[in-house]
Z-matrix of the N, CA and C atoms (Angstrom, degrees):
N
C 1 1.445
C 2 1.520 1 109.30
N 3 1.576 2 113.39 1 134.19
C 4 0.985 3 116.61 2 178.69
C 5 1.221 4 121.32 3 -98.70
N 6 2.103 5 127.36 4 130.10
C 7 1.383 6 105.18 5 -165.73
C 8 1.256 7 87.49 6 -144.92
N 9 1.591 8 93.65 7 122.88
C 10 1.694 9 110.67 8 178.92
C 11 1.635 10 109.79 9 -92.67
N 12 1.173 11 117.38 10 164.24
C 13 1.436 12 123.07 11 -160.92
C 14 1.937 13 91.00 12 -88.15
N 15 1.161 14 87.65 13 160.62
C 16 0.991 15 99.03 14 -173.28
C 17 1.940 16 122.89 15 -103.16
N 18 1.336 17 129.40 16 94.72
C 19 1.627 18 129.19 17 -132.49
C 20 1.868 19 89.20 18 -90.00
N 21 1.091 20 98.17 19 153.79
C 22 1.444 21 106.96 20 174.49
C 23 1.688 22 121.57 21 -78.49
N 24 0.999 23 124.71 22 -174.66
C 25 1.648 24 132.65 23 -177.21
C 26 1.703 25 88.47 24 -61.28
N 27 1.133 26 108.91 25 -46.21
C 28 1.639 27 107.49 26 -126.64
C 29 1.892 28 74.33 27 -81.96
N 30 1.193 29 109.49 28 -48.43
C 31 1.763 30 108.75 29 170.32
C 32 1.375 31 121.94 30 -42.34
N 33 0.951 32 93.77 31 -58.38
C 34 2.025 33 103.32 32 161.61
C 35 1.301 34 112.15 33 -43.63
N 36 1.106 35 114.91 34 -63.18
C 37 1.889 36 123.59 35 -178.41
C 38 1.166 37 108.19 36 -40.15
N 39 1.100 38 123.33 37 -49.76
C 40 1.595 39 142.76 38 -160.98
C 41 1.835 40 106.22 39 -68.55
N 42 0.925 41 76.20 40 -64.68
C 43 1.918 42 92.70 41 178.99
C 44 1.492 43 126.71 42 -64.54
N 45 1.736 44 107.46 43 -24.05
C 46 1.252 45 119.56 44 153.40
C 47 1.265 46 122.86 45 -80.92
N 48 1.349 47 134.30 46 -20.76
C 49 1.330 48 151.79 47 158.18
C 50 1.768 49 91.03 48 -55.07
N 51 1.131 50 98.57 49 -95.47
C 52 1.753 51 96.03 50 177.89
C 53 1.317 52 113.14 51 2.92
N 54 1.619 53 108.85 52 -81.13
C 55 1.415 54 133.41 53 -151.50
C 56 2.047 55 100.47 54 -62.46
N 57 1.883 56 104.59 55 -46.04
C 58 0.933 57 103.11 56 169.30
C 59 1.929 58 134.84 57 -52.35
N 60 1.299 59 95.91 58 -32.44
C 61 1.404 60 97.96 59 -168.38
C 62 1.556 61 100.69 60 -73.07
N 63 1.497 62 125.76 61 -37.62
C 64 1.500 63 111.39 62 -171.00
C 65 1.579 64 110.69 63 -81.98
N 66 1.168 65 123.69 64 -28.39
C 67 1.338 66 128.62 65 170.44
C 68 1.903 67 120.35 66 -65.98
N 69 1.173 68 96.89 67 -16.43
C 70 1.546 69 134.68 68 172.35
C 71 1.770 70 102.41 69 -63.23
N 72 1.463 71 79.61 70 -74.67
C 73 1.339 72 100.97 71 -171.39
C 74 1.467 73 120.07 72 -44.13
N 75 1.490 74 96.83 73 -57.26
C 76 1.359 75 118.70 74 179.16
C 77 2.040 76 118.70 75 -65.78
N 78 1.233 77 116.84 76 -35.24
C 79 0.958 78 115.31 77 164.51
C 80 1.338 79 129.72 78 -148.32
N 81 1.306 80 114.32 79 52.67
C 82 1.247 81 125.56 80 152.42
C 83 1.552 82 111.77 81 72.49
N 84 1.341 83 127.16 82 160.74
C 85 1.567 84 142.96 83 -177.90
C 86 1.704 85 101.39 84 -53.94
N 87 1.621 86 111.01 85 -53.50
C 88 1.301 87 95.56 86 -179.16
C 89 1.240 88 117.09 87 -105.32
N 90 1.498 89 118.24 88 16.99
C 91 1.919 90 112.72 89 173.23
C 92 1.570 91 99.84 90 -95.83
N 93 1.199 92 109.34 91 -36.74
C 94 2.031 93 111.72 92 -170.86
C 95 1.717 94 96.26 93 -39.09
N 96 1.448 95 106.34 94 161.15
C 97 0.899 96 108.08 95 135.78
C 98 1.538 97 116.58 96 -156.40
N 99 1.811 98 92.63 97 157.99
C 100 1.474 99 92.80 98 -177.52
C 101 1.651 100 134.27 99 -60.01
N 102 1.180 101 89.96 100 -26.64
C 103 1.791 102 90.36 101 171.56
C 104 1.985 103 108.41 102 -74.69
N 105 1.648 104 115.21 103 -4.62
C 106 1.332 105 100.94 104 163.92
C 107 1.520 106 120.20 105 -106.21
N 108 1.412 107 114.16 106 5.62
C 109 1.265 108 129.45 107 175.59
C 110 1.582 109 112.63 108 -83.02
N 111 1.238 110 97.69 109 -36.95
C 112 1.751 111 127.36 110 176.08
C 113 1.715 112 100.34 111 -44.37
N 114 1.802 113 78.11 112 -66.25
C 115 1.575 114 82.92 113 -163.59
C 116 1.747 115 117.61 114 -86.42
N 117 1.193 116 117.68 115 4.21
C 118 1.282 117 121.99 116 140.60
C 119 1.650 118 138.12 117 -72.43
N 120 1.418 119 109.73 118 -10.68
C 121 1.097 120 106.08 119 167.07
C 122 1.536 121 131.29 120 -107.92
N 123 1.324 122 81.38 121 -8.51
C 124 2.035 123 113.54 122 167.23
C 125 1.953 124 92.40 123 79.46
N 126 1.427 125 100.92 124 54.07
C 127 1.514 126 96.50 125 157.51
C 128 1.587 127 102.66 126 -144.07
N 129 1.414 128 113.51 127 -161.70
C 130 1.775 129 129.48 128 -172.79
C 131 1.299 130 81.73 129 -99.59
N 132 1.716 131 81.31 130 145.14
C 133 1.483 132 112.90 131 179.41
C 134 1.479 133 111.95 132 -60.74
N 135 1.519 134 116.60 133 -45.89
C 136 1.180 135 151.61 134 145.67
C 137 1.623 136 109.16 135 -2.32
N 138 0.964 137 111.01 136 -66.34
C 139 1.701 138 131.80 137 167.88
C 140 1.388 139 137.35 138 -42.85
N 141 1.663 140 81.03 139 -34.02
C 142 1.783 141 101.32 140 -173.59
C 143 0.952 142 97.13 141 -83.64
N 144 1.723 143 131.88 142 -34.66
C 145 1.160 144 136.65 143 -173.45
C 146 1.760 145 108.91 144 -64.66
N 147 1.653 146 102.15 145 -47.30
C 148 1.121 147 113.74 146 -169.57
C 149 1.907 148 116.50 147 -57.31
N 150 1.283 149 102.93 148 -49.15
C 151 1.354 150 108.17 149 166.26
C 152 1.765 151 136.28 150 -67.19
N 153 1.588 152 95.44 151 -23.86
C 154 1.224 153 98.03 152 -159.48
C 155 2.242 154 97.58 153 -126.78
N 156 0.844 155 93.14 154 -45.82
C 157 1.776 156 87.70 155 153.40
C 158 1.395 157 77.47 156 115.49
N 159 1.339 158 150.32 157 -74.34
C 160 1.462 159 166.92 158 -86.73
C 161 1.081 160 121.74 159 169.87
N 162 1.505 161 114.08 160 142.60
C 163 1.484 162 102.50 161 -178.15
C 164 1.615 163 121.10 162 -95.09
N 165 1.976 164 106.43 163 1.85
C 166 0.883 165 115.06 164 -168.05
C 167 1.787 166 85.07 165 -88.33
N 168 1.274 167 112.75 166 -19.17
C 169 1.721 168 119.50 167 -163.06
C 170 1.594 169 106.12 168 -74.74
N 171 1.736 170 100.19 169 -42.99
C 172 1.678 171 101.81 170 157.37
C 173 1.658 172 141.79 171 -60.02
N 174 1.510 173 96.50 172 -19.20
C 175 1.080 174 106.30 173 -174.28
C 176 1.846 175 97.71 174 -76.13
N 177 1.162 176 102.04 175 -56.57
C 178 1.363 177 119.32 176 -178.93
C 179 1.700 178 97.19 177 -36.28
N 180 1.178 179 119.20 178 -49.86
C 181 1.814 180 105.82 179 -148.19
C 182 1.709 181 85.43 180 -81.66
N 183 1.480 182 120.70 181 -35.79
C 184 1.063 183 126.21 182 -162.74
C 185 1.332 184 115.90 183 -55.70
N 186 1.639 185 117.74 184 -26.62
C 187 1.110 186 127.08 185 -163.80
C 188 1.999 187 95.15 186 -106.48
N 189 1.052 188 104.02 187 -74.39
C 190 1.479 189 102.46 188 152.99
C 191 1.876 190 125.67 189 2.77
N 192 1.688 191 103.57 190 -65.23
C 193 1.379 192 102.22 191 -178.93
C 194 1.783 193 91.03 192 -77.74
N 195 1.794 194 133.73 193 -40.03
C 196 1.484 195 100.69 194 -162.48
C 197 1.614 196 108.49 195 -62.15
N 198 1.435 197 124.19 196 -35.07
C 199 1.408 198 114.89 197 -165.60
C 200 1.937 199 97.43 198 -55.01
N 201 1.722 200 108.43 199 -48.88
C 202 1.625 201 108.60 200 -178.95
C 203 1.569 202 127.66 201 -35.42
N 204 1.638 203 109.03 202 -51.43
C 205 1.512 204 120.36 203 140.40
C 206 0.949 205 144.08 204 0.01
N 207 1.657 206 106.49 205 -79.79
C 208 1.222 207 127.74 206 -174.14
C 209 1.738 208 106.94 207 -72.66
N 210 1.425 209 103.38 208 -34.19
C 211 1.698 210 102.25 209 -174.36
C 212 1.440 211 97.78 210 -96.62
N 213 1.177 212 122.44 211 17.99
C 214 1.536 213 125.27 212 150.60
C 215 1.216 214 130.23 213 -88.07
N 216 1.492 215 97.45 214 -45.71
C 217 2.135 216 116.42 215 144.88
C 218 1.011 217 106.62 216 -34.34
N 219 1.151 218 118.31 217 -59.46
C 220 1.560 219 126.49 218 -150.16
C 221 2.025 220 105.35 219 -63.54
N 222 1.361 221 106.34 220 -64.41
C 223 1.195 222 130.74 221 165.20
C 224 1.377 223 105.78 222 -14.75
N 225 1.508 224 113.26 223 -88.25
C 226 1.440 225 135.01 224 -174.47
C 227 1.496 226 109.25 225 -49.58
N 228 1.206 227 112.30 226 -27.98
C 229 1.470 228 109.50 227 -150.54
C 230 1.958 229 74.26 228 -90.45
N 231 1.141 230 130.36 229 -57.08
C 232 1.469 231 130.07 230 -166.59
C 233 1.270 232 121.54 231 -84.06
N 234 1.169 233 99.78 232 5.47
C 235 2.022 234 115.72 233 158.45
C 236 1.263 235 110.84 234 -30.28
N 237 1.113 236 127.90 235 103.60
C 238 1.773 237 141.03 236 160.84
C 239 1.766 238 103.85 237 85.22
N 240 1.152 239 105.46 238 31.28
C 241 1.722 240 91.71 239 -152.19
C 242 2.215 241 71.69 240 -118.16
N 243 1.343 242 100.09 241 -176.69
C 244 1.676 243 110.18 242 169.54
C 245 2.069 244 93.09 243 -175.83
N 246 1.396 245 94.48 244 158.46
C 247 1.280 246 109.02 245 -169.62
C 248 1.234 247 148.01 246 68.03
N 249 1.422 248 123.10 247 -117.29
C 250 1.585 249 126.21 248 140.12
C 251 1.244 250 127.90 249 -65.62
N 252 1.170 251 112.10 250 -28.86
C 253 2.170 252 114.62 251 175.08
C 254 1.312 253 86.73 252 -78.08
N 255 1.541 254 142.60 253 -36.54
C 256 1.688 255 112.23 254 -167.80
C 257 1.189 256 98.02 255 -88.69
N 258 1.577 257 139.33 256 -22.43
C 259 1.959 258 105.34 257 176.26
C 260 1.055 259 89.35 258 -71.37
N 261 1.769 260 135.15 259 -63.27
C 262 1.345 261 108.07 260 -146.15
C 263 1.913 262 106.31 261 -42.53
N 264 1.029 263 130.10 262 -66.10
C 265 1.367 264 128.93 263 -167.36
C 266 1.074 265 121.02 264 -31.01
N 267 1.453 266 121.37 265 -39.73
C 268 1.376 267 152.22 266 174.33
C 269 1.403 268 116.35 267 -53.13
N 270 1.395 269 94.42 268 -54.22
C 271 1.652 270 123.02 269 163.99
C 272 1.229 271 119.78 270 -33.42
N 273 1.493 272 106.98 271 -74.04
C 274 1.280 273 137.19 272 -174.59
C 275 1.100 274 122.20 273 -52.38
N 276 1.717 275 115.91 274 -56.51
C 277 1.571 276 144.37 275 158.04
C 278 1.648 277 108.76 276 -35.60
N 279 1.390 278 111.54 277 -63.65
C 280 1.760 279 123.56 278 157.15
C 281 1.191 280 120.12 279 -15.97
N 282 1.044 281 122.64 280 -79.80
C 283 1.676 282 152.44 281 -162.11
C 284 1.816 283 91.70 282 -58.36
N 285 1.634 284 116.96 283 -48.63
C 286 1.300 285 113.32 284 -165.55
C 287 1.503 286 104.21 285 -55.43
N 288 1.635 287 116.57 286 -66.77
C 289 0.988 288 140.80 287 149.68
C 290 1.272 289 132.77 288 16.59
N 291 1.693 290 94.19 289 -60.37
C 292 1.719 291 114.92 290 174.69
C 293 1.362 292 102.82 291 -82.11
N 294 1.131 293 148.88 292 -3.92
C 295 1.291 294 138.44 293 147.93
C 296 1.341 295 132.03 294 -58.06
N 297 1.596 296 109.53 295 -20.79
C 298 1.973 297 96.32 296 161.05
C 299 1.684 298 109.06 297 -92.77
N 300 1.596 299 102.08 298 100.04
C 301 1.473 300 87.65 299 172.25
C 302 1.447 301 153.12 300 -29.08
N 303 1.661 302 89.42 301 -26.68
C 304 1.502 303 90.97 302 -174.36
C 305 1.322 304 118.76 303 -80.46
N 306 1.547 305 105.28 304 -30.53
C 307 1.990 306 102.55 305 167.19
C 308 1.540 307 117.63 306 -44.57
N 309 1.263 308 117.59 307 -42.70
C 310 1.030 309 167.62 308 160.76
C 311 1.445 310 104.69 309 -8.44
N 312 1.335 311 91.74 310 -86.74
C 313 1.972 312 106.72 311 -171.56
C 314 1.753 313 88.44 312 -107.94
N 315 1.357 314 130.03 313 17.50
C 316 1.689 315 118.14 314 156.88
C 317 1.637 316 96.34 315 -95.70
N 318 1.268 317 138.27 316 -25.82
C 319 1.240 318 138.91 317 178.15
C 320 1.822 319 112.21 318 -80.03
N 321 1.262 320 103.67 319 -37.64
C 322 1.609 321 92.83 320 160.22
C 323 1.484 322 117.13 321 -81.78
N 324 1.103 323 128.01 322 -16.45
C 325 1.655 324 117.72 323 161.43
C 326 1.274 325 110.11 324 -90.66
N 327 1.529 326 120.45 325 20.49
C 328 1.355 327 86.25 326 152.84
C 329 1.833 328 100.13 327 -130.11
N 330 1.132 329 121.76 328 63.87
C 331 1.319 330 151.29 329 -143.81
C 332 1.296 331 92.82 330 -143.66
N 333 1.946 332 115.13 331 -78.36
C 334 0.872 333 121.82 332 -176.73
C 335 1.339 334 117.79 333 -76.71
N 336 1.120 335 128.05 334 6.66
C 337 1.893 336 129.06 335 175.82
C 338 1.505 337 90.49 336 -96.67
N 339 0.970 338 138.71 337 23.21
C 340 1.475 339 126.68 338 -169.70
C 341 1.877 340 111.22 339 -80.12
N 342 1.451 341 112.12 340 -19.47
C 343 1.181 342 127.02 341 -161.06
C 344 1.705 343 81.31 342 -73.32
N 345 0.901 344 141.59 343 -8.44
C 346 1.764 345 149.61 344 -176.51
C 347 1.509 346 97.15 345 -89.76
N 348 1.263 347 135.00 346 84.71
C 349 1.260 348 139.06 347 147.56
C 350 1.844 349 131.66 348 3.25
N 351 2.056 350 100.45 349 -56.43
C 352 0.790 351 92.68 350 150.32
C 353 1.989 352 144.18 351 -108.18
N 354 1.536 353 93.06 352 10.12
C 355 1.500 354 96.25 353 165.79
C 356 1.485 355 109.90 354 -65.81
N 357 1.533 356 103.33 355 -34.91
C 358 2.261 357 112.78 356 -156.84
C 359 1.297 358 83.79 357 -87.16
N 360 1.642 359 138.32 358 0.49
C 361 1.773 360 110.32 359 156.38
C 362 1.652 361 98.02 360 -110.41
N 363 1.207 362 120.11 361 26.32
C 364 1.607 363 105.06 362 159.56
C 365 1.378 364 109.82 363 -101.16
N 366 1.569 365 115.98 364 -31.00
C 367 1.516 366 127.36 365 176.97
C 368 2.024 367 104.05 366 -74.04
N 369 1.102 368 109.76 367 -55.82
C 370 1.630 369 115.06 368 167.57
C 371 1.345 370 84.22 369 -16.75
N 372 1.722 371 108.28 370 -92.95
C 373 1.420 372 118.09 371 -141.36
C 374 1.177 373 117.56 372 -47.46
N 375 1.689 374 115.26 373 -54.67
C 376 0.940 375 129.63 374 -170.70
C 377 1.917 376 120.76 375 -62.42
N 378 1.496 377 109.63 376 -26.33
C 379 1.567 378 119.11 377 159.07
C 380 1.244 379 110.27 378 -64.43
N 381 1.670 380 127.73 379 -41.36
C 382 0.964 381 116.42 380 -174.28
C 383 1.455 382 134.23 381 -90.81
N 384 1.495 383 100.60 382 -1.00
C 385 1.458 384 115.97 383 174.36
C 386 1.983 385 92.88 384 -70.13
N 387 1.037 386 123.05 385 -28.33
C 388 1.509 387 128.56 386 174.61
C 389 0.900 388 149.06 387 -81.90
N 390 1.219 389 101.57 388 -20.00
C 391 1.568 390 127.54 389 170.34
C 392 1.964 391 106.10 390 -80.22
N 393 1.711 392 103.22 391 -46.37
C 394 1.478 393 113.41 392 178.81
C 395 1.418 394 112.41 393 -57.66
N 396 1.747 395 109.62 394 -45.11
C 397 1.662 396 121.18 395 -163.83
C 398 1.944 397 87.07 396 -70.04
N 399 1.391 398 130.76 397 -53.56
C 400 1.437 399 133.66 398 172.78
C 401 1.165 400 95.97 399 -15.42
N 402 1.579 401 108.03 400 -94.42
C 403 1.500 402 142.05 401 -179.72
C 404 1.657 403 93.69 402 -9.69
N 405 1.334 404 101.08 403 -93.87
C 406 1.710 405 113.23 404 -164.14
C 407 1.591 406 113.11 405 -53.49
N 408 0.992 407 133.11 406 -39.55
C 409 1.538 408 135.24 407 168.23
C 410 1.730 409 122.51 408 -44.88
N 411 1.919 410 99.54 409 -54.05
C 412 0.961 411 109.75 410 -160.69
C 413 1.649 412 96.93 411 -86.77
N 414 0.876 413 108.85 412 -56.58
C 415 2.085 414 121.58 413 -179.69
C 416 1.551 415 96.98 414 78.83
N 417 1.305 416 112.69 415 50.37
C 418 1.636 417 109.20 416 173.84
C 419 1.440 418 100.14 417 -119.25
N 420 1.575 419 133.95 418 175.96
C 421 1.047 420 154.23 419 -159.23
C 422 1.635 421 114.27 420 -66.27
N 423 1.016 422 134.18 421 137.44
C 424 2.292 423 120.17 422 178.67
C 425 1.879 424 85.39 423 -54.30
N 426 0.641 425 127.51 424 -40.47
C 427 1.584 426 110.34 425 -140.62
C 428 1.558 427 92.86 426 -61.05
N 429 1.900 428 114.23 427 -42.40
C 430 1.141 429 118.26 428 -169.34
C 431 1.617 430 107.33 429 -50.28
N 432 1.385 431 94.71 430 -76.31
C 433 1.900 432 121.40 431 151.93
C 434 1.528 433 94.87 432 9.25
N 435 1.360 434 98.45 433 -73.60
C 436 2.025 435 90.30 434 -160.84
C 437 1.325 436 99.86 435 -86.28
N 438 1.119 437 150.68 436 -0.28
C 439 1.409 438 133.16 437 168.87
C 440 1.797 439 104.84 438 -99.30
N 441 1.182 440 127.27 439 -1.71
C 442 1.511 441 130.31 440 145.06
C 443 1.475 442 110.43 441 -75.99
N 444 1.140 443 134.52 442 -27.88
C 445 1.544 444 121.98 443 177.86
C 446 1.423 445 99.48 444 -96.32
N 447 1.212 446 144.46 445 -30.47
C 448 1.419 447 161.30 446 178.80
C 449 1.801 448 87.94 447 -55.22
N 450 0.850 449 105.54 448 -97.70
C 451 2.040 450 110.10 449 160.58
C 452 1.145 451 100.01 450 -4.49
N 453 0.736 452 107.40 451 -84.56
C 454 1.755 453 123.55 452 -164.71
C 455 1.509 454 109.29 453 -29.71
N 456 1.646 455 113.09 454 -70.88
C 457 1.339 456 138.56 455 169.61
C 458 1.627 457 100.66 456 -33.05
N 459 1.375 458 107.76 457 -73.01
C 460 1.551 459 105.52 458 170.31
C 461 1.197 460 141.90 459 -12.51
N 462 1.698 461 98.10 460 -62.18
C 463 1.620 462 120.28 461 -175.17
C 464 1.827 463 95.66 462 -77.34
N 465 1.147 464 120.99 463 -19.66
C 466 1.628 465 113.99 464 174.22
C 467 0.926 466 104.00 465 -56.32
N 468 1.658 467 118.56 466 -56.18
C 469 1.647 468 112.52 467 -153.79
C 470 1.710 469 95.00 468 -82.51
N 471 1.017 470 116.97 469 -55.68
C 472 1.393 471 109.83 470 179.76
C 473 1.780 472 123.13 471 -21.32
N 474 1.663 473 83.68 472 -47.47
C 475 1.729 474 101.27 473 -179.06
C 476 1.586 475 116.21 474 -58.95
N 477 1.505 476 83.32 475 -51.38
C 478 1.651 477 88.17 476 -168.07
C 479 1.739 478 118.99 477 -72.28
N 480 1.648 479 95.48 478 -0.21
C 481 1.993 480 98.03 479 173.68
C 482 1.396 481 105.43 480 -104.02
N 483 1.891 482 114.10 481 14.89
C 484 1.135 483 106.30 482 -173.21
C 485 1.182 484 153.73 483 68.35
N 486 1.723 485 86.06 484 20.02
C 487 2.225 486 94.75 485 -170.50
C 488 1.252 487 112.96 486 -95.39
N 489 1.342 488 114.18 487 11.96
C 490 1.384 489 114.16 488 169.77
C 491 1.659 490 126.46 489 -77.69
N 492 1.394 491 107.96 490 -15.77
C 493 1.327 492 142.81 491 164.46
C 494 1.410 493 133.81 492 -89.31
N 495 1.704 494 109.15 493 -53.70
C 496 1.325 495 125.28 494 155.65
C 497 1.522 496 128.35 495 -111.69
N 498 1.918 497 119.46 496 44.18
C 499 0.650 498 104.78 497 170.73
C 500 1.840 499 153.64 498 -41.69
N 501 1.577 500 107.55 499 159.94
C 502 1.648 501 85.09 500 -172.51
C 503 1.922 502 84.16 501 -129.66
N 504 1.329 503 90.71 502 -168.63
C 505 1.394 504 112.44 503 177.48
C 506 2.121 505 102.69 504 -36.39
N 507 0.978 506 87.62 505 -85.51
C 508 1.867 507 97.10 506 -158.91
C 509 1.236 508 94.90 507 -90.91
N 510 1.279 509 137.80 508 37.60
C 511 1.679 510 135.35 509 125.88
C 512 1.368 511 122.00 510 -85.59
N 513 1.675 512 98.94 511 -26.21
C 514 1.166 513 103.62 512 173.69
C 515 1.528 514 128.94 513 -73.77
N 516 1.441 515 104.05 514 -29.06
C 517 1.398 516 131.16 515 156.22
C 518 1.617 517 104.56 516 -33.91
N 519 0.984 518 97.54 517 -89.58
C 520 1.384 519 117.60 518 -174.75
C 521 1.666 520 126.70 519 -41.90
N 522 1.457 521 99.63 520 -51.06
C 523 1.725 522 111.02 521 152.21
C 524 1.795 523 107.81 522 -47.19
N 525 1.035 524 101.24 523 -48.80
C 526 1.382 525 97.04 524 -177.98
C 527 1.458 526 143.49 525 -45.30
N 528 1.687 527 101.14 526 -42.44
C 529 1.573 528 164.52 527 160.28
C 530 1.454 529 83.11 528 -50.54
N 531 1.202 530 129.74 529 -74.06
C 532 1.406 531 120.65 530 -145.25
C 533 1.602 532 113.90 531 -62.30
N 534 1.649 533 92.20 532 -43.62
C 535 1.841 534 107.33 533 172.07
C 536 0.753 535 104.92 534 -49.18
N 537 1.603 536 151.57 535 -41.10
C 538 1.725 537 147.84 536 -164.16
C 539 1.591 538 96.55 537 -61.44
N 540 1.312 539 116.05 538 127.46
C 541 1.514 540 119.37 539 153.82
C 542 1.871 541 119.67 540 -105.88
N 543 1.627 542 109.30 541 33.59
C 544 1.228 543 99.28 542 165.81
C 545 1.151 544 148.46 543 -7.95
């Protein structure tokens, strides 16, 4: 007899979060669905409900923990560092990041769910918990500030047409562009 351990809520949460973000990713706030999130995380649909109330409520945490993530990246990556050594790190840390697609294109859908009042104050917050942690880490000027999130924005779209893989001529440009810290 086979006897698997038995995982807690908070384990469950986690793994439906998982399951949510690529199914997220992949089809958006109103294409997902919970009975395929369900069955990506190998539990009852029932469950998802139970933990999470909504699927607009999943979407929310789903998006919620990637911004948490990323300013967890962010964190680590600017450990002991201040100024120009902490974006670049930040930078750098970023770029890795954008290599799992699905953070990827689950962070531009939830960009585009913004017309949702309360999704565009889970994304608000969660940008702006990043923009502040920027701010306070780095102690350099807004102008800098917005041409590190300006970057940033960049390397999304770049990411999400895939030229980090199949680069061409004037992505490469532009990748190039991004490394400059003028």
């Amino acid at each position: 007899m086979v006897v698997s351990e038995r995982k807690t809520a908070e384990q469950r949460r986690d793994e439906i979060l998982d399951a949510a973000l690529v199914e997220f990713a992949e089809r958006g706030l109103h294409g997902a669905s919970t009975e395929a999130i369900a069955k990506r995380a190998g539990i009852s649909q029932p469950y998802v409900f139970r933990l999470f109330g909504s699927k607009k409520e999943l979407f929310q945490a789903a998006v919620a923990r990637c911004f948490r993530e990323t300013l967890d990246t962010f964190q680590r990556a600017a450990e002991g560092k201040r100024g120009e050594a902490a974006l670049t790190a930040m930078a750098e840390a970023y770029m890795k990041l954008l290599v799992d697609r699905s953070r990827l294109r689950a962070q531009l859908q939830a960009y585009a769910s913004c017309d949702d009042p309360d999704i565009c104050g889970v994304v608000r917050n969660g940008y702006g918990d990043l923009v502040t942690y920027v701010e306070r880490v780095s102690g350099l000027p807004p102008e800098r500030v917005t041409r590190f999130f300006a970057t940033g924005m960049l390397l999304n779209v770049l990411a999400s047409m895939d030229t980090y893989r199949s680069p061409e001529e004037w992505s490469e440009r532009l990748l190039d562009g991004c490394k400059s810290t003028d």
